[in-house]
N, CA and C atoms as an extended XYZ file, in Angstrom:
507
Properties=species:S:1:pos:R:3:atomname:S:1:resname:S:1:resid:I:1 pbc="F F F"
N       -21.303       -0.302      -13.901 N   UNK     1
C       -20.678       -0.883      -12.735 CA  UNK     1
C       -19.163       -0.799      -12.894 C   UNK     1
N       -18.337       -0.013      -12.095 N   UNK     2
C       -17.277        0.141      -11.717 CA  UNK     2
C       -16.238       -0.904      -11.427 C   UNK     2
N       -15.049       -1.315      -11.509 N   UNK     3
C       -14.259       -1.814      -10.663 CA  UNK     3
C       -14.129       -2.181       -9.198 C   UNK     3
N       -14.028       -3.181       -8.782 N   UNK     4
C       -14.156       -3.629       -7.676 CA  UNK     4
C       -12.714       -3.240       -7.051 C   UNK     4
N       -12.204       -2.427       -6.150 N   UNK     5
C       -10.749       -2.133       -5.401 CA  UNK     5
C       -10.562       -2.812       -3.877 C   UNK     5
N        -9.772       -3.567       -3.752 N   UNK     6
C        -9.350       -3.674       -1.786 CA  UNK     6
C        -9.104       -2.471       -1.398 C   UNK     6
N        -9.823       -2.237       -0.719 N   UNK     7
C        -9.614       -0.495        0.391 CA  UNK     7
C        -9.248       -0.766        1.801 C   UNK     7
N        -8.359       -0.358        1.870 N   UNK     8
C        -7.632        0.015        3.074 CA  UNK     8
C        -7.527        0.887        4.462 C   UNK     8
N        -8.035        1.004        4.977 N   UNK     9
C        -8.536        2.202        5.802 CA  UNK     9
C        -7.380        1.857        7.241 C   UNK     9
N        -6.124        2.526        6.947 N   UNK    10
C        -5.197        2.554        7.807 CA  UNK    10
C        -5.022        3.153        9.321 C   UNK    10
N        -6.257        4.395        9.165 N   UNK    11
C        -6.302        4.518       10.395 CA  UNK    11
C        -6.898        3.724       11.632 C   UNK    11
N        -8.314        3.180       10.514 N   UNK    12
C        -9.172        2.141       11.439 CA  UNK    12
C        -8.254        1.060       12.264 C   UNK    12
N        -7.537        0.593       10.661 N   UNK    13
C        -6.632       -0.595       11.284 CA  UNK    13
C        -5.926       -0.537       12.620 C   UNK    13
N        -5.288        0.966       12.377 N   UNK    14
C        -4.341        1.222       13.749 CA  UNK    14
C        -5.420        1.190       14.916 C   UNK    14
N        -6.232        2.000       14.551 N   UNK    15
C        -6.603        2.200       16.179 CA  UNK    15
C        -7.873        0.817       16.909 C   UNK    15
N        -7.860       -0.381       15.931 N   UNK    16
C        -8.160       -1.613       15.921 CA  UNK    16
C        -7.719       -2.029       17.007 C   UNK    16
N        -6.392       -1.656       17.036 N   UNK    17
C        -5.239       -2.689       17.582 CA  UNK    17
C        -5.468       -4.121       17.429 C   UNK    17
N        -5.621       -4.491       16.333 N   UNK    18
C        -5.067       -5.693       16.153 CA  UNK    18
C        -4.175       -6.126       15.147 C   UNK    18
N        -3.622       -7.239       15.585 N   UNK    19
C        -2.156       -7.313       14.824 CA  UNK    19
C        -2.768       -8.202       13.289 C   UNK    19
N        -1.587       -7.272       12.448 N   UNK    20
C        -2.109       -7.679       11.266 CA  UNK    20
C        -1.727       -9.056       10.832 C   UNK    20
N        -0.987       -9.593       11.487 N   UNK    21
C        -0.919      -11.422       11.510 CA  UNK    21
C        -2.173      -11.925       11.681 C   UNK    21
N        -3.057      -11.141       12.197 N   UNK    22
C        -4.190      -12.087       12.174 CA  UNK    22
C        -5.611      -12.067       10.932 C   UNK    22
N        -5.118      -11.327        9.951 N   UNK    23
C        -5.644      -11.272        9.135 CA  UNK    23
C        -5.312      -12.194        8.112 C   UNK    23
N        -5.970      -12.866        7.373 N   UNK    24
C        -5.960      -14.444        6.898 CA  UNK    24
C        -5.880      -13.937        5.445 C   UNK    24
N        -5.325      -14.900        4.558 N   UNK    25
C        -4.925      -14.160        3.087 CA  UNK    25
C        -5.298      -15.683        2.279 C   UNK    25
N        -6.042      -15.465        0.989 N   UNK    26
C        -5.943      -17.074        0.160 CA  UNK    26
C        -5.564      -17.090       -0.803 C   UNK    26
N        -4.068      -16.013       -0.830 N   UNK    27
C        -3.778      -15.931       -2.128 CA  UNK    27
C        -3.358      -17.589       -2.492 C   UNK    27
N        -3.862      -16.841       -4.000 N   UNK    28
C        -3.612      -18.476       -4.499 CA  UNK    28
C        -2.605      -19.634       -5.020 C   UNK    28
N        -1.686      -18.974       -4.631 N   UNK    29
C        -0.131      -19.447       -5.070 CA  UNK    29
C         0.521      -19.600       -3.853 C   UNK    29
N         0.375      -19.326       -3.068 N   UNK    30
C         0.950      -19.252       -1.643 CA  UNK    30
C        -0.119      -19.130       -0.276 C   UNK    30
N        -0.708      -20.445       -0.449 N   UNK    31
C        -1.678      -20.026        0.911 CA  UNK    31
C        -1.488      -20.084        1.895 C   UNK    31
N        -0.143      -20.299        2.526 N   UNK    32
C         0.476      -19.711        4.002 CA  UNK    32
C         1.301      -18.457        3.593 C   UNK    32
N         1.648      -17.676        2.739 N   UNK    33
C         1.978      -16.594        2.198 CA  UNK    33
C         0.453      -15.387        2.465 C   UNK    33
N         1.571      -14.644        3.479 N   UNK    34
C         0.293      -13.479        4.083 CA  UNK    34
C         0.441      -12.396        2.686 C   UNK    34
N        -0.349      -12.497        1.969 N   UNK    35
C        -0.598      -11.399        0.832 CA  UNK    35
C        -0.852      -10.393        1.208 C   UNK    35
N        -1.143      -10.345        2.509 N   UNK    36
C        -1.732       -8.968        2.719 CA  UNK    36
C        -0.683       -7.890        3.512 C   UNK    36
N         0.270       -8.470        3.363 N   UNK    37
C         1.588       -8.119        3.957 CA  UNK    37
C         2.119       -6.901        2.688 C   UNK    37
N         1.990       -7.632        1.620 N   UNK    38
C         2.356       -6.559        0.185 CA  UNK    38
C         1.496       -5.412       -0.061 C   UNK    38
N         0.229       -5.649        0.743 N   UNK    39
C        -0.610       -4.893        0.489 CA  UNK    39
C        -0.406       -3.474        1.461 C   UNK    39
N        -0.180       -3.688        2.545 N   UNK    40
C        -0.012       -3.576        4.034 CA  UNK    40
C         1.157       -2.543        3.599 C   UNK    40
N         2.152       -3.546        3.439 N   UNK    41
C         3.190       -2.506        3.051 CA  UNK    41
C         3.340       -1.541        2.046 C   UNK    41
N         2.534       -1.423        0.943 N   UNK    42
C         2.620       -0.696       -0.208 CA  UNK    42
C         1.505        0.498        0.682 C   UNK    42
N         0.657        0.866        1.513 N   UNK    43
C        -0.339        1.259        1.762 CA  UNK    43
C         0.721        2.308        3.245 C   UNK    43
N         1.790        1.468        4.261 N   UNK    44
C         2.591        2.335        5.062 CA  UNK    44
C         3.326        3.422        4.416 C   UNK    44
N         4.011        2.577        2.807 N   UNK    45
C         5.186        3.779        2.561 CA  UNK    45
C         4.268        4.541        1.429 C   UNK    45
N         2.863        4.491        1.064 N   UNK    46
C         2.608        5.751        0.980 CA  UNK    46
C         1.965        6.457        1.937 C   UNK    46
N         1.647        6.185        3.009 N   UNK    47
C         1.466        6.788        4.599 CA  UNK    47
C         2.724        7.244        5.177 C   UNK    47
N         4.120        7.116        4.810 N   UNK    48
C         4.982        7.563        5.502 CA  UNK    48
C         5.986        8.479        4.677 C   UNK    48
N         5.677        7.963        3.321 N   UNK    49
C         6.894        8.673        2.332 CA  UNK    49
C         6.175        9.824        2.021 C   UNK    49
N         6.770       11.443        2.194 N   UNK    50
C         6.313       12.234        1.704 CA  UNK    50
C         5.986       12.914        0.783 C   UNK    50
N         6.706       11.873       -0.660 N   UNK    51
C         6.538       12.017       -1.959 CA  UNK    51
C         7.656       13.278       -2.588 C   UNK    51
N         8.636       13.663       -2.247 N   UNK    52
C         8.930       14.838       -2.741 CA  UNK    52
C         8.679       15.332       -4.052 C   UNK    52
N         8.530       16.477       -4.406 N   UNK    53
C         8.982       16.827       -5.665 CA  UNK    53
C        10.727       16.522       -6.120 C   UNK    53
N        11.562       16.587       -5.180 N   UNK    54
C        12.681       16.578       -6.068 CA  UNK    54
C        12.876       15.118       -5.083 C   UNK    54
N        13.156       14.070       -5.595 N   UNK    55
C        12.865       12.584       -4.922 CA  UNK    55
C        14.270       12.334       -4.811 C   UNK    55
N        15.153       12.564       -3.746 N   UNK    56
C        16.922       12.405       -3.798 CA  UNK    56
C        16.529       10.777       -3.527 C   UNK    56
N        15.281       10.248       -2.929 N   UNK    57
C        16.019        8.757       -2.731 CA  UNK    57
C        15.497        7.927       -4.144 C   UNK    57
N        15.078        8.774       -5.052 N   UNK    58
C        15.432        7.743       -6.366 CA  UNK    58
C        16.188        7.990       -7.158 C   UNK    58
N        17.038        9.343       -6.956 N   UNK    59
C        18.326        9.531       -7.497 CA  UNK    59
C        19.437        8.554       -6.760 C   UNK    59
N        19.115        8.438       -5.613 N   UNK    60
C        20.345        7.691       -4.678 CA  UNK    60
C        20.637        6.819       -4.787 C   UNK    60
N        19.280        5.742       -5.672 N   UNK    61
C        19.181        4.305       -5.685 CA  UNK    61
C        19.972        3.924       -6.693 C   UNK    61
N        21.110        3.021       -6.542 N   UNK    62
C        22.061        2.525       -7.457 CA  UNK    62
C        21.231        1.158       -8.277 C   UNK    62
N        20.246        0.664       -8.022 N   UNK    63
C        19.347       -0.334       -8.634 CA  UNK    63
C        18.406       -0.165       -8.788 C   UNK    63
N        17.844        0.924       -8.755 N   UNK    64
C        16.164        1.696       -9.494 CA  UNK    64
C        15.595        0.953       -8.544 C   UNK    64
N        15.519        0.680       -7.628 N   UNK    65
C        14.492       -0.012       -6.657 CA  UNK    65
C        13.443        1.092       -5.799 C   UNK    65
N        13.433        2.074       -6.594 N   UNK    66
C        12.822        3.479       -5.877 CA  UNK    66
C        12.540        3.773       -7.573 C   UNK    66
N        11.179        4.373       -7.860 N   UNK    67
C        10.569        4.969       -9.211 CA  UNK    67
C         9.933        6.067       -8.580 C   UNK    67
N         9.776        7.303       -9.593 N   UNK    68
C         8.708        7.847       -9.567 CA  UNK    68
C         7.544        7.876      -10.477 C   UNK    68
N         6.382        7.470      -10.147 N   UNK    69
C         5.125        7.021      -11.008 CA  UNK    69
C         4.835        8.349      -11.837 C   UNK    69
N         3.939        8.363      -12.853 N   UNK    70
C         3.352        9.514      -13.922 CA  UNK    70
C         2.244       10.402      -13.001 C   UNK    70
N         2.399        9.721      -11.631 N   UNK    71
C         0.753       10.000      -10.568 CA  UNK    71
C         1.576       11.178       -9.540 C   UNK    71
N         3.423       11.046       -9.577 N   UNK    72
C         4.018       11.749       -8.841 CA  UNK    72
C         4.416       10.639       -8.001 C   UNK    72
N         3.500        9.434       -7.249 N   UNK    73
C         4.360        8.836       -6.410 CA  UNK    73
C         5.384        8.083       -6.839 C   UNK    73
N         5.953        7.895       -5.484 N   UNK    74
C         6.984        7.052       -5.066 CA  UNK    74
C         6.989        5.311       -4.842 C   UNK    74
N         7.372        4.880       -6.010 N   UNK    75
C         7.145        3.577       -5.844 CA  UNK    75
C         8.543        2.435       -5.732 C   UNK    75
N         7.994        1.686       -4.778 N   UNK    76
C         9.348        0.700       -4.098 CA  UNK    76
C         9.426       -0.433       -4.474 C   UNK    76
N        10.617       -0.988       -5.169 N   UNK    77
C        10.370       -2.279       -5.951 CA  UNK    77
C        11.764       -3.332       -4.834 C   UNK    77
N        11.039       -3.943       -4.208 N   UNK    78
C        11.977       -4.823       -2.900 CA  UNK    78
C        12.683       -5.662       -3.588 C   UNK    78
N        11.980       -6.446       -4.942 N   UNK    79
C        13.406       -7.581       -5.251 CA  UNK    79
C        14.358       -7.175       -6.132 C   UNK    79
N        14.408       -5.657       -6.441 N   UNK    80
C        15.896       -4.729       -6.467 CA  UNK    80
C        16.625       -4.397       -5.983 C   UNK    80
N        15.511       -4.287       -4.338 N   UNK    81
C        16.649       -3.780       -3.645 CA  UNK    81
C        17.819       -4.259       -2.943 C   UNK    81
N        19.041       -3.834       -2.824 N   UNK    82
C        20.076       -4.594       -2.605 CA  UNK    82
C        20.344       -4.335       -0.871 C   UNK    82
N        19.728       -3.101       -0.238 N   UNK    83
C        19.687       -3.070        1.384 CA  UNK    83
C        21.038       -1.886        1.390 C   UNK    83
N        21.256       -0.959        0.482 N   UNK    84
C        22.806       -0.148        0.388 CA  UNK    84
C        22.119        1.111        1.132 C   UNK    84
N        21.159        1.302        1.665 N   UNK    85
C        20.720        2.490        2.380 CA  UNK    85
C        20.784        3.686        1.889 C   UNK    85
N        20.966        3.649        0.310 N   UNK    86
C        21.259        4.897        0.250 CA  UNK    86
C        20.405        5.891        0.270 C   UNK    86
N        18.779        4.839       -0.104 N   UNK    87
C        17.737        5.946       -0.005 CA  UNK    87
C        17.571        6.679        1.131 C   UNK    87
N        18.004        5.870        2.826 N   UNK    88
C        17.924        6.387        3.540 CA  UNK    88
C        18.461        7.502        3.818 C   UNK    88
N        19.564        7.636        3.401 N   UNK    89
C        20.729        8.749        3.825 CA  UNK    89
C        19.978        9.901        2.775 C   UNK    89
N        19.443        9.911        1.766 N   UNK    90
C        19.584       10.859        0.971 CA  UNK    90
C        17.717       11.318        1.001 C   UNK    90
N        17.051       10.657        2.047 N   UNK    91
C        15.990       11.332        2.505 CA  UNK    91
C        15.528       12.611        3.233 C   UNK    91
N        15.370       13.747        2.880 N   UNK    92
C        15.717       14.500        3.872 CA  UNK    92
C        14.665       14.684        4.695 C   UNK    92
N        13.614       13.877        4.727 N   UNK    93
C        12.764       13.865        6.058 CA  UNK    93
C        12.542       12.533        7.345 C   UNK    93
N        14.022       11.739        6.635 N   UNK    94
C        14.366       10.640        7.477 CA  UNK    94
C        12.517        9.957        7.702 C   UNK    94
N        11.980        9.672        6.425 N   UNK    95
C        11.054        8.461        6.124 CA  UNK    95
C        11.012        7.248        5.737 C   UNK    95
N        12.394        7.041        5.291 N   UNK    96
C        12.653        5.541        4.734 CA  UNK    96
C        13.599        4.922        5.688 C   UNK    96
N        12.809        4.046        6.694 N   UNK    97
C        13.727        3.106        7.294 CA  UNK    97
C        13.472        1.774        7.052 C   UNK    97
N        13.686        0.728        7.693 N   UNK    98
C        13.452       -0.461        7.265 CA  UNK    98
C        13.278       -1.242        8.070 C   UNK    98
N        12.861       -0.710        9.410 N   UNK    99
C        12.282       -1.007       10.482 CA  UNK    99
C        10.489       -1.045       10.586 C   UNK    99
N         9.993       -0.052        9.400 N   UNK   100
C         8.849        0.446        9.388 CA  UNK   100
C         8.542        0.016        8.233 C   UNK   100
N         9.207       -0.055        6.901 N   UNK   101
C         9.220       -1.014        5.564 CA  UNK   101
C         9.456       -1.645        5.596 C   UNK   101
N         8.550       -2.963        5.458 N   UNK   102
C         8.817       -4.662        6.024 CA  UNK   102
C         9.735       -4.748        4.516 C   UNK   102
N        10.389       -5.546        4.566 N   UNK   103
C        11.249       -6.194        3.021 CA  UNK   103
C         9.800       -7.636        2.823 C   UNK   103
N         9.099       -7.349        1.864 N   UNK   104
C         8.285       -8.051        1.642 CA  UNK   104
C         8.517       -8.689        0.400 C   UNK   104
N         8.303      -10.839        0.244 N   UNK   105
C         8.264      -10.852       -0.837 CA  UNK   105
C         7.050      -11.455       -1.495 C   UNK   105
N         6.256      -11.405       -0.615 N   UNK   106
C         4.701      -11.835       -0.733 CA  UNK   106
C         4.019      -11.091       -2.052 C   UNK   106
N         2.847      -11.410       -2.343 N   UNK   107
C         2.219      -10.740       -3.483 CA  UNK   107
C         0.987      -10.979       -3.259 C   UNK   107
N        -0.007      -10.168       -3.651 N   UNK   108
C        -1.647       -9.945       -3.316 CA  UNK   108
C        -2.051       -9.857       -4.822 C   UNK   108
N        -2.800      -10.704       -4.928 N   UNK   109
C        -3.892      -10.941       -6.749 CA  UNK   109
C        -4.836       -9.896       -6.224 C   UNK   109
N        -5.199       -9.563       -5.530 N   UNK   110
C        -6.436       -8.519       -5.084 CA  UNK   110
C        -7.986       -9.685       -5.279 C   UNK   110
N        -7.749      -10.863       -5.403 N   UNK   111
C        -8.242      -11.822       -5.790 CA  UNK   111
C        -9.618      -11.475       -6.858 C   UNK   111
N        -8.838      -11.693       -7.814 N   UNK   112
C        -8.988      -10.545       -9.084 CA  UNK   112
C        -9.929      -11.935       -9.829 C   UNK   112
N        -9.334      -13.307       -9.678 N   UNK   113
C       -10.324      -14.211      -10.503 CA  UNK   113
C       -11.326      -14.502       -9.512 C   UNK   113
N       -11.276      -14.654       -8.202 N   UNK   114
C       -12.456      -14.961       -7.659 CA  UNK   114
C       -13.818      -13.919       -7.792 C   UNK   114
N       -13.278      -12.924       -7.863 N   UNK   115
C       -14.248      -11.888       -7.942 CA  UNK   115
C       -14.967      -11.493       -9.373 C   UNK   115
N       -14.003      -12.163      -10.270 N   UNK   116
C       -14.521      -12.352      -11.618 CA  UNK   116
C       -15.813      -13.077      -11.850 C   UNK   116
N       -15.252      -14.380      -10.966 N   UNK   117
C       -16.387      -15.394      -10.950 CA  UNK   117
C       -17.650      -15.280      -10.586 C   UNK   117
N       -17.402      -14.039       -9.635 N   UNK   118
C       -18.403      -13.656       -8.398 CA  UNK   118
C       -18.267      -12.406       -8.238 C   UNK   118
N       -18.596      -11.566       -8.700 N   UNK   119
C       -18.926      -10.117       -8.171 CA  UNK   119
C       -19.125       -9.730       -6.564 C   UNK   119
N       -19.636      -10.658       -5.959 N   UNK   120
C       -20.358      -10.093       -4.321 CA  UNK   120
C       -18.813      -11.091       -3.420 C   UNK   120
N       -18.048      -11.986       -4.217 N   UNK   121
C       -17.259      -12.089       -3.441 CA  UNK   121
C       -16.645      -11.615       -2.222 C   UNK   121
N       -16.363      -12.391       -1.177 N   UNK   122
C       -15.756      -11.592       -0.183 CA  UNK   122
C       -14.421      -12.259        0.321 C   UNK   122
N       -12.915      -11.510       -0.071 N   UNK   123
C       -11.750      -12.112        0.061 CA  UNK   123
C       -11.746      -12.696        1.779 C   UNK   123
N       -10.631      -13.594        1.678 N   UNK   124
C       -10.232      -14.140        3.087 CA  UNK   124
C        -9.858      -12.660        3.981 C   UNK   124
N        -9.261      -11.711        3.347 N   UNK   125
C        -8.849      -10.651        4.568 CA  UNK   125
C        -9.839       -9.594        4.689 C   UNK   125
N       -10.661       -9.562        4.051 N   UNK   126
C       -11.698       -8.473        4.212 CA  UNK   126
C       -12.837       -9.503        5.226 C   UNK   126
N       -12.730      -10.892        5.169 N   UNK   127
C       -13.447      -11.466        6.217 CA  UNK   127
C       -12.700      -11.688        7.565 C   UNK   127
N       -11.377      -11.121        7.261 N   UNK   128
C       -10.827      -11.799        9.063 CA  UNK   128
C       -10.321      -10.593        9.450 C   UNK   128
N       -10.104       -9.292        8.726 N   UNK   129
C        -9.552       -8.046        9.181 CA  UNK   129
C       -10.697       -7.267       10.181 C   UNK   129
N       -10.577       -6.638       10.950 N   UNK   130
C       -11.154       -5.954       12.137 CA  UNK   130
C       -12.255       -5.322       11.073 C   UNK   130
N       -13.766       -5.236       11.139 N   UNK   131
C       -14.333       -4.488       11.109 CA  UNK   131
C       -14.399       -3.361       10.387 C   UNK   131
N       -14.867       -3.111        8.643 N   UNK   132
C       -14.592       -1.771        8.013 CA  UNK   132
C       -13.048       -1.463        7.843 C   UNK   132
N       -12.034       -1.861        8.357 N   UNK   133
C       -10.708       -1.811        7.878 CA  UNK   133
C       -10.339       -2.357        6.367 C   UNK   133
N       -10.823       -3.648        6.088 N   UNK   134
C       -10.346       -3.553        4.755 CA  UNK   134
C       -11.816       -4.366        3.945 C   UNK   134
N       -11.615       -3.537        2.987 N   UNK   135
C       -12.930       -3.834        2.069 CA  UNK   135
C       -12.811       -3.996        0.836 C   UNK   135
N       -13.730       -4.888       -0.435 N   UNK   136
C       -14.050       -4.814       -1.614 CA  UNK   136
C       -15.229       -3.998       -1.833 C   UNK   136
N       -14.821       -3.064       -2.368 N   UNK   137
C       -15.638       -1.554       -3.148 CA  UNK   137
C       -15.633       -1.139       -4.513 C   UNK   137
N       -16.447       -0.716       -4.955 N   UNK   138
C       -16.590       -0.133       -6.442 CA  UNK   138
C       -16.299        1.230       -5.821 C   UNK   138
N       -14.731        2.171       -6.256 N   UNK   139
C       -14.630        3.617       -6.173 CA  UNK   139
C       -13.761        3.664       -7.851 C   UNK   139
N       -14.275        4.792       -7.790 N   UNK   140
C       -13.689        5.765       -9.225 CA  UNK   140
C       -12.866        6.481       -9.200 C   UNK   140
N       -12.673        7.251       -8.596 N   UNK   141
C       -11.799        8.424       -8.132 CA  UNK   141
C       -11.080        8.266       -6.717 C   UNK   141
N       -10.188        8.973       -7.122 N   UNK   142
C        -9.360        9.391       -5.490 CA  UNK   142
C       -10.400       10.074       -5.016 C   UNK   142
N        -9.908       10.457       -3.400 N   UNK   143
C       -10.914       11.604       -2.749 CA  UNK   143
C        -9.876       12.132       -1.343 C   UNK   143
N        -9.003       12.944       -1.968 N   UNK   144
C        -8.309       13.381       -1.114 CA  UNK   144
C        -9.108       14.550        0.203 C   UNK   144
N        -9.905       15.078        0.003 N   UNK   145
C       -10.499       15.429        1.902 CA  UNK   145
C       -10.778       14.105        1.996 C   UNK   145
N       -11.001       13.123        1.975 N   UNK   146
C       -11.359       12.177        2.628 CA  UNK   146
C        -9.828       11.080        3.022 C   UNK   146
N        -8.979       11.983        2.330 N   UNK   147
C        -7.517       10.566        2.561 CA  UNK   147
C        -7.479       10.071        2.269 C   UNK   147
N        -8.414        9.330        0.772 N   UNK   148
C        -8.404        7.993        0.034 CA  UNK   148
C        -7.552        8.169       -1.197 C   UNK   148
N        -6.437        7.992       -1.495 N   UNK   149
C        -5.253        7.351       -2.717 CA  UNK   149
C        -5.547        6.004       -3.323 C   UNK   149
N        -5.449        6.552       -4.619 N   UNK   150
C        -5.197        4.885       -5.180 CA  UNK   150
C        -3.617        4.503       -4.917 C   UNK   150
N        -3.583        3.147       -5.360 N   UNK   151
C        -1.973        2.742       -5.603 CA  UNK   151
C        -2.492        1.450       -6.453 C   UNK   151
N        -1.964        1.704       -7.579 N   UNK   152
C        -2.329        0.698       -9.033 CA  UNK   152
C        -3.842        1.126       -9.346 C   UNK   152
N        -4.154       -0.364      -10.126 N   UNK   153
C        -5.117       -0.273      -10.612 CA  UNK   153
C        -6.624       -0.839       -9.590 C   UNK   153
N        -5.673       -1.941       -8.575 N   UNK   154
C        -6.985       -2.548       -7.533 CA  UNK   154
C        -6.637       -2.058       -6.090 C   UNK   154
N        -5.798       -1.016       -5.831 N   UNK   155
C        -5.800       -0.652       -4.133 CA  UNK   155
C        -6.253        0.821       -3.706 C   UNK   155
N        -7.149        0.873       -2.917 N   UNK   156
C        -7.414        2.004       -2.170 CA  UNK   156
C        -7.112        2.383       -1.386 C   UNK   156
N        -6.650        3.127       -0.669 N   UNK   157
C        -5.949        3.471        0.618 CA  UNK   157
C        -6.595        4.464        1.068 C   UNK   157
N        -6.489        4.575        2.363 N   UNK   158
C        -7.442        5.794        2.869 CA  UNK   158
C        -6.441        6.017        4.311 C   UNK   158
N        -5.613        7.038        4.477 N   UNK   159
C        -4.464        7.352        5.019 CA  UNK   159
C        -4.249        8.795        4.857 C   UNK   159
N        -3.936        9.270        5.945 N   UNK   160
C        -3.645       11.104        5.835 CA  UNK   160
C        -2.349       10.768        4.942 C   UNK   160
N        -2.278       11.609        4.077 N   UNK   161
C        -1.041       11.528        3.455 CA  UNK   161
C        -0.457       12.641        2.779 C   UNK   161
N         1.292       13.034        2.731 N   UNK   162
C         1.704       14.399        1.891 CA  UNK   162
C         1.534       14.662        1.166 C   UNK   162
N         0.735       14.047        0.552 N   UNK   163
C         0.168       14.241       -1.202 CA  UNK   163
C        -0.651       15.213       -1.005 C   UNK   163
N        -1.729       15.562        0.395 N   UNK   164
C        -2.461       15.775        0.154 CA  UNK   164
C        -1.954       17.900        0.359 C   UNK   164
N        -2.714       18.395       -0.843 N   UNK   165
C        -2.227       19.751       -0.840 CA  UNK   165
C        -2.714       20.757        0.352 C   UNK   165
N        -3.883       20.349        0.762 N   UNK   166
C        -4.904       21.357        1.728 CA  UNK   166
C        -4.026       21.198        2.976 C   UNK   166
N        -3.535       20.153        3.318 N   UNK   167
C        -2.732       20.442        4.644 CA  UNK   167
C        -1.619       20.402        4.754 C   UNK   167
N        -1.065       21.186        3.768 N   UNK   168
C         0.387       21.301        3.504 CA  UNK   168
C         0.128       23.257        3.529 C   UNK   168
N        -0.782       23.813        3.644 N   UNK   169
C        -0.393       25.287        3.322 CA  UNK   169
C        -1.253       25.778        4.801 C   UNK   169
């Protein structure tokens, strides 16, 4: 038995239309703190950032608030960032705005002890999110024809994304 991951299915969400305020979060340190906001957002900017190979907006960043992971991505660390735009300017596919990257300072446990306790657990946002949009799953692997990325060790994402090589040629 595998790892249990929150999966994300970004397109569902969108074409849901419903607003993601209404998805209910219990993280446990902050239970009017929408956790799923960190989640949400870590799941857009790898849906929007195209990952470069040569990454000018983590050269640009005067406070490392932009990494590149050992996986190739692009990872965004918000309570570095100081708001100096420089990643923006030095994007050359004009993907990093901050209109579309919430400045989030929320945090998501992936509710990592409840599910300890309980295997069949079912988090507060996988019970109030629209329908198959967000789920607790046992997956192993990425599965890029299918659009599914990890990001860490507990998020799945399932999002067309530039990573992916087949529709880039």
């Amino acid at each position: 038995m595998g790892l249990k991951k929150l999966f994300i299915d970004i397109p569902a969400l969108i074409e849901s239309g419903v607003s993601t305020d209404k998805i209910e979060c219990e993280y446990l340190y902050h239970r009017k703190n929408a956790g799923t906001l960190s989640v949400l957002e870590i799941a857009e900017f790898a849906s929007y950032c195209r990952q470069c190979k040569e990454a000018f907006c983590v050269s640009a960043c005067p406070k490392e608030a932009l990494e590149r992971l050992e996986t190739g991505a692009i990872k965004r660390y918000n309570m570095r960032c100081v708001g100096c735009k420089s990643c923006i300017l030095a994007c050359p596919f004009g993907t990093i705005f901050p209109e579309v990257i919430n400045y989030v300072t929320t945090s998501c446990d992936y509710c990592l002890n409840q599910l300890k306790d309980n295997p069949d657990y079912e988090p507060a946002c996988v019970k109030t999110a629209p329908k198959d949009t967000f789920k607790m799953i046992e997956i192993e692997k990425e599965d890029p024809k299918s659009h599914i990325y990890f990001s860490g060790k507990h998020l799945a994402i399932k999002s067309p994304s530039w990573l992916d090589k087949e529709e880039r040629r």
